[in-house]
N, C-alpha and C positions, 0 to 999 in steps of 0.2 A: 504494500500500500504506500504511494507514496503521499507528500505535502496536502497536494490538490484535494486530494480524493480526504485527507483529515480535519481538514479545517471546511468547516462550515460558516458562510457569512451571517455575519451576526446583524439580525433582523430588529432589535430592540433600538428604540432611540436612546441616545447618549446618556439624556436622563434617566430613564429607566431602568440603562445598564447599571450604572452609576448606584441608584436606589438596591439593585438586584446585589451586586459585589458589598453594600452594607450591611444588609440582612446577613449572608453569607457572614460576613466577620461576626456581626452579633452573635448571630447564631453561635459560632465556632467559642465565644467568649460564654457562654451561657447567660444573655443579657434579653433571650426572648423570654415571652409570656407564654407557654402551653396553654391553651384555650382550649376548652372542651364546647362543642358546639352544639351539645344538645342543654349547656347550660355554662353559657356564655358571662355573663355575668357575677355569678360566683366564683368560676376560673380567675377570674379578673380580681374580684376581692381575697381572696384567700392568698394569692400571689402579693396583696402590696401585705396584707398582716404578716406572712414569712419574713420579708423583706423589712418591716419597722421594727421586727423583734432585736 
């Protein structure tokens, strides 16, 4: 396989990539929110009570 055939053009505008490679680091830093989606809202609060202890 060579170059061509690996690299894929990257379809995201500048901003978005941009947005996309911070998530990635937060992520990597453990600085996201797991959010439970069938109950969204208490994911949210039980996560900042961890965090003020």
């Amino acid at each position: 396989m060579n170059h061509s055939e690996n690299s894929e053009k990257n379809t995201y505008s500048p901003s978005f990539d941009k947005k996309l490679k911070e998530a990635r680091s937060s992520k990597a830093k453990g600085e996201l929110i797991p959010v439970n989606p069938e109950n969204v809202w208490e994911s949210i609060e039980s996560r900042s009570e961890r965090d003020s202890i």
